[in-house]
C-alpha positions in Angstrom: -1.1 2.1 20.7 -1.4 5.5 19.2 1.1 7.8 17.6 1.2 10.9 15.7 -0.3 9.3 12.6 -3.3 9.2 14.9 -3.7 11.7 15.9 -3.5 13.5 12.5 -5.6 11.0 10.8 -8.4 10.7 13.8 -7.5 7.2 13.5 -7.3 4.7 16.4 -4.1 2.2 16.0 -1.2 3.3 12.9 -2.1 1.2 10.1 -3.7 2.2 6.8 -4.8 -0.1 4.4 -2.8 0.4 1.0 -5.3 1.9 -1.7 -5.5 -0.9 -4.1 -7.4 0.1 -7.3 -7.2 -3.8 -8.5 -9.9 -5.0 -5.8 -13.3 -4.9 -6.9 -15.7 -3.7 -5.8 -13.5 -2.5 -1.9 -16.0 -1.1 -0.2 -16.5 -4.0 2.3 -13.1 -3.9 2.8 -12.3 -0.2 3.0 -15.5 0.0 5.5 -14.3 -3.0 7.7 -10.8 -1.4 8.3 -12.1 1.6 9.0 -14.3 -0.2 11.3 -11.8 -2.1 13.3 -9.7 1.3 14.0 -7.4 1.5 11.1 -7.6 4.0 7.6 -9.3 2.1 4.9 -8.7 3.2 1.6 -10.4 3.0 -1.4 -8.0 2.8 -4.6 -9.2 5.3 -7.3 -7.3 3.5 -10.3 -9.7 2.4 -13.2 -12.9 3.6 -12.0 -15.5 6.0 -13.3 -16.9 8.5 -11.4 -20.0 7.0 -11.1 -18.2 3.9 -9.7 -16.1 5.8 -7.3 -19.6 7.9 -6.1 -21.3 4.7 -6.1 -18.1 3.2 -3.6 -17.7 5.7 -1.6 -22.0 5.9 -0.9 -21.7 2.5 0.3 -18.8 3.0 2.1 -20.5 5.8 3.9 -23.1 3.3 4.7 -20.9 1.0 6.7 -19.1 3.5 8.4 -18.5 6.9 10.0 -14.7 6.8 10.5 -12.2 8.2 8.2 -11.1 6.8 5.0 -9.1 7.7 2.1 -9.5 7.6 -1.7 -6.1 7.2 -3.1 -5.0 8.0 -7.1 -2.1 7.2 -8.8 -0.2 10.6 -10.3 0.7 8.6 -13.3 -2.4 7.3 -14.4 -5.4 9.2 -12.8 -8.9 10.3 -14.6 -10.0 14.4 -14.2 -13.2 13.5 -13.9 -12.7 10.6 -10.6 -10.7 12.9 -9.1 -13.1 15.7 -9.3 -15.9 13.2 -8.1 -13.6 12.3 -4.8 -12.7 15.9 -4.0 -16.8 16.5 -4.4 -17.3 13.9 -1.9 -15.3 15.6 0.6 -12.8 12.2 2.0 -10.7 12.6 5.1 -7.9 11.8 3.4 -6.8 11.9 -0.1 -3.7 9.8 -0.9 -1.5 10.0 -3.3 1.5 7.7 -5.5 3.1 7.2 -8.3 4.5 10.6 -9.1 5.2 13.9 -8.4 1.4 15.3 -6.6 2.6 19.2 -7.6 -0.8 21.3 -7.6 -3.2 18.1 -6.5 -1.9 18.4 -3.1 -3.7 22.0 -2.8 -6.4 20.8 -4.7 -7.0 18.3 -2.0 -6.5 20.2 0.5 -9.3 22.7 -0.6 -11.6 20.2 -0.7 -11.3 20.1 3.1 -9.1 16.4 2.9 -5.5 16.0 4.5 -2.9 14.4 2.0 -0.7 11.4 2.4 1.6 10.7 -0.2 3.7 7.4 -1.4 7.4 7.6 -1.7 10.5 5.8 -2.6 13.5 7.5 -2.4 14.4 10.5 0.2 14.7 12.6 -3.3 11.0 12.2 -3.6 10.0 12.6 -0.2 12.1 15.6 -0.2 9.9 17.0 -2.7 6.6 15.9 -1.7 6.9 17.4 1.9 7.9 20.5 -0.2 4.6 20.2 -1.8 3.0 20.2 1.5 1.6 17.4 2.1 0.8 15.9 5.4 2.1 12.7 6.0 4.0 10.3 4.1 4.3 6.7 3.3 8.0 5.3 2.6 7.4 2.3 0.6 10.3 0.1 0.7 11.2 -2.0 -2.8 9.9 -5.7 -0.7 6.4 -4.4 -1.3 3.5 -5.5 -3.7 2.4 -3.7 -6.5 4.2 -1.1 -8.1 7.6 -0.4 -6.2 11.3 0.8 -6.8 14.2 -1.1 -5.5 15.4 0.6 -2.2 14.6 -1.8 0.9 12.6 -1.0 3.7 14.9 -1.4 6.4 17.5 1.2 5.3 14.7 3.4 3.8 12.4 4.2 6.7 14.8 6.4 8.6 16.2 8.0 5.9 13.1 9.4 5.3 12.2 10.1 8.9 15.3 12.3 8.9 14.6 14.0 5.8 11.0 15.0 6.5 11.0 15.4 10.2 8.7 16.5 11.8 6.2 15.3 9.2 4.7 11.6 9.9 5.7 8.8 7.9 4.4 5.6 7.7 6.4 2.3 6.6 5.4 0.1 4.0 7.0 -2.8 2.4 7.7 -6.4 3.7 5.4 -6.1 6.9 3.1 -8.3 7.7 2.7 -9.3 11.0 3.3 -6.9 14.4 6.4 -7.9 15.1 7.3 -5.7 11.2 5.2 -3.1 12.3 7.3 -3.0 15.7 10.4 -2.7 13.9 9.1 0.2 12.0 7.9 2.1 14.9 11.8 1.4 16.3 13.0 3.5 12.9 11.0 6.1 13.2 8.0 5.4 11.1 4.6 6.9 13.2 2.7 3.8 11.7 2.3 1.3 8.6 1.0 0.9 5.2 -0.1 -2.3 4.1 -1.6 -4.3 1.3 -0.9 -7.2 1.1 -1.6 -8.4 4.3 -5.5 -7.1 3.9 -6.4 -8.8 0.4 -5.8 -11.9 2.5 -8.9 -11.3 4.6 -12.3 -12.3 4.6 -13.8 -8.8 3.4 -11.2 -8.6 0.5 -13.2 -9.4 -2.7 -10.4 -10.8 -4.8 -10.7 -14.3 -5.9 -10.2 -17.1 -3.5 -7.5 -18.7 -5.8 -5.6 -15.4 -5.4 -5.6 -15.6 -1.5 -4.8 -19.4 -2.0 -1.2 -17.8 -3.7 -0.5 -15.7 -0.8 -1.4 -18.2 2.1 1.3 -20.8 0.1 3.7 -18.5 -1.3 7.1 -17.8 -0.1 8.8 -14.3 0.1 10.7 -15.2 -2.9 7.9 -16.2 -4.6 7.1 -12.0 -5.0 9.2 -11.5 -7.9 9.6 -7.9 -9.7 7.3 -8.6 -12.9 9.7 -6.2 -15.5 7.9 -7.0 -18.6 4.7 -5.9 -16.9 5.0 -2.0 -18.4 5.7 -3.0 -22.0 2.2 -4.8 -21.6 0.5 -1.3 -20.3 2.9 0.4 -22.5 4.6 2.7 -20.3 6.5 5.0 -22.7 10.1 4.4 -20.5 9.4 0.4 -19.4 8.6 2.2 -16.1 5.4 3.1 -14.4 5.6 6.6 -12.4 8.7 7.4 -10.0 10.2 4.8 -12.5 8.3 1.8 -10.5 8.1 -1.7 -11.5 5.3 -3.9 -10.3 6.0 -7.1 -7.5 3.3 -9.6 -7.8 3.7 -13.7 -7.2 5.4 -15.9 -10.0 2.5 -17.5 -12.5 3.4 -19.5 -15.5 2.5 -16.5 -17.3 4.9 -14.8 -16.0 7.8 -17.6 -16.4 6.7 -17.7 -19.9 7.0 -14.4 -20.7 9.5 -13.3 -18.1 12.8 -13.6 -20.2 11.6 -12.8 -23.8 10.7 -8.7 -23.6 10.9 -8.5 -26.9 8.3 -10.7 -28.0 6.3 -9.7 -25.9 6.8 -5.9 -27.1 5.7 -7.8 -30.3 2.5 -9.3 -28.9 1.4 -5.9 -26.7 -2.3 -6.0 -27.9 -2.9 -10.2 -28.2 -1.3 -10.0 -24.5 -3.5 -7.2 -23.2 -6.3 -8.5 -24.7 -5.8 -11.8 -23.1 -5.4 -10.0 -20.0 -8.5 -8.3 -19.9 -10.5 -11.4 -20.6 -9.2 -13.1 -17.4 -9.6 -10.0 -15.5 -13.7 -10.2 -17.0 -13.8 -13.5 -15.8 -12.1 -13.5 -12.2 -9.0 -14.8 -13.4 -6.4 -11.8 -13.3 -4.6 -13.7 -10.6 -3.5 -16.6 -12.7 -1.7 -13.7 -14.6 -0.8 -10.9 -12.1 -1.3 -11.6 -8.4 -0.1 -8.3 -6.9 1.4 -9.4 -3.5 4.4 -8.3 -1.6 7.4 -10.3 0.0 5.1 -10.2 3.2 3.1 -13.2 1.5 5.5 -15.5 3.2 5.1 -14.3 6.8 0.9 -14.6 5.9 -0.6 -18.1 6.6 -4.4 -18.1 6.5 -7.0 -16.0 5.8 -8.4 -13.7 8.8 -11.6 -11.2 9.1 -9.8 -7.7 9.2 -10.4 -6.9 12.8 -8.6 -9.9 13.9 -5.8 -9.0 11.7 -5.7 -6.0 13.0 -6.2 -7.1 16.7 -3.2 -9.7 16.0 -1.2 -6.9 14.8 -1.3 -4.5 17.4 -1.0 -7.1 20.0 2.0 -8.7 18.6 3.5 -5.1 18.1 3.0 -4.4 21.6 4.5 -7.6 23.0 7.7 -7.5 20.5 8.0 -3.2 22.0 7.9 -4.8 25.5 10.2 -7.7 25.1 12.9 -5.2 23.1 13.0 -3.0 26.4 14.6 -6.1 28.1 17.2 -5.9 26.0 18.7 -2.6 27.4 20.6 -2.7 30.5 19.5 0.0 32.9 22.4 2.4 33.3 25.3 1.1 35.4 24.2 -2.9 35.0 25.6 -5.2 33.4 28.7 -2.5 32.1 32.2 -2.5 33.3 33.0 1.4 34.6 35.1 2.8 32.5 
């Protein structure tokens, strides 16, 4: 299967790894998608520029395919971002906000640009920017996400931007999603949550435990989440709220905002000792409503394998649902 996003991204099949800058250390599992034919990418979010030189080195190691680095507009550090543009990426991706100059930044550095989006407004403005592909992220997904869903999303965008590539994210997590993007118009998909349940994700193995159990409704927008990481607007860039599974942290904190406005620095504190001791998942287990189509654990080439394969059989079998012309009609 190969399409546009391809092409463009010297890829073999349309799927790119969401950058995730929560799993540490990615390497392993940037390198192993990359490996088995899809974009890895290699989330830029909290780390220094020695870590992200040190990540991208070892990346480099495992493989000689393409990979992104992606940074979040909102929250980004001049100095990482210099160190990935140094290091001379395929792709440099991009969320959270509007990219303005960085999309010519990256581009002088030699690297294509692929931007996250939410709304037609802002993919309206980011193809302005000139970037070179797109990822419509409908509000189903994990992480940080607006509200609009996938389904009704995708080709809005695809109309909007045409003839630039877009990719689908949100809610897809087996072939038979990525199929239905493909039908809207997407060129390929984005996906996150599907790939920290795999064998090369480093997260904890209680995190991966949540997703295999959970249920789609168990991937509940986490609102008080910004007051914790004091975003000045209770927002996070493109006005986004985070998706992650339910936790009794979060039904304890859930309905009472403003104590917890109150307790901003006992809270993060308590967060960050988890987080030092492999624990952040009994707080904040970023996952999207895909978690309930994901039942066990796979190696990322069979994920990918089973993805395309499935994709391929739900194209075929949607064929047979179209009458050749003249069957199966009354004439009119």
């Amino acid at each position: 299967m190969r399409t546009r996003l391809c092409e463009l991204l010297g890829i073999e099949h349309p799927i790119i790894q969401a950058g995730m800058g929560i799993v540490h250390p990615a390497h392993a599992l940037v390198a192993a998608v990359s490996n088995a034919g899809g974009l890895g990418s290699l989330g830029a979010t909290g780390r220094s520029p020695s870590e992200l030189r040190e990540q991208i080195a070892l990346i480099r190691e495992r493989t000689s395919r393409p990979f992104a680095v992606n940074f979040l507009v909102s929250n980004f550090d001049e100095e990482t971002l210099a160190a990935a543009l140094e290091a001379r990426p395929a792709v440099i991706s991009f969320a959270l906000g509007d990219p303005g100059d960085l999309v010519r930044r990256a581009h002088a550095a030699g690297a294509l640009v692929v931007h996250q989006v939410h709304t037609v407004a802002q993919a309206t403005q980011a193809a302005g920017r000139g970037v070179d592909a797109l990822i419509a992220q409908g509000g189903e997904a994990g992480g940080y996400g607006q509200f609009v869903g996938t389904l009704p999303l995708i080709p809005q965008v695809v109309d909007a931007v045409q003839p630039l590539p877009v990719a689908a994210a949100g809610g897809i997590g087996d072939g038979r999603g990525m199929a239905a993007a493909l039908l809207l118009g997407a060129e390929g998909v984005n996906m996150g949550t599907r790939f920290l349940a795999s064998a090369e994700s480093p997260i904890a193995d209680g995190w991966k435990r949540a997703i295999i159990a959970a249920r789609s409704e168990d991937a509940v927008k986490v609102e008080f989440w910004n007051d914790i990481t004091r975003s000045p607007t209770g927002r996070a860039g493109y006005g986004t709220v985070p998706r992650a599974l339910r936790t009794p942290f979060h039904d304890r904190w859930a309905q009472r905002r403003a104590e917890v406005m109150q307790k901003v620095e006992e809270l993060r504190n308590e967060i960050q000792a988890a987080q030092s001791e492999g624990r952040f998942h009994e707080y904040m287990p970023f996952a999207g409503q895909s978690a309930g189509l994901i039942h066990e654990v796979l190696p990322v080439r069979e994920i990918i394998h089973r993805l395309i394969s499935e994709a391929e059989e739900t194209l075929r079998r949607a064929s047979t649902l179209v009458a050749p012309i003249g069957v199966g009609r009354e004439a009119g």
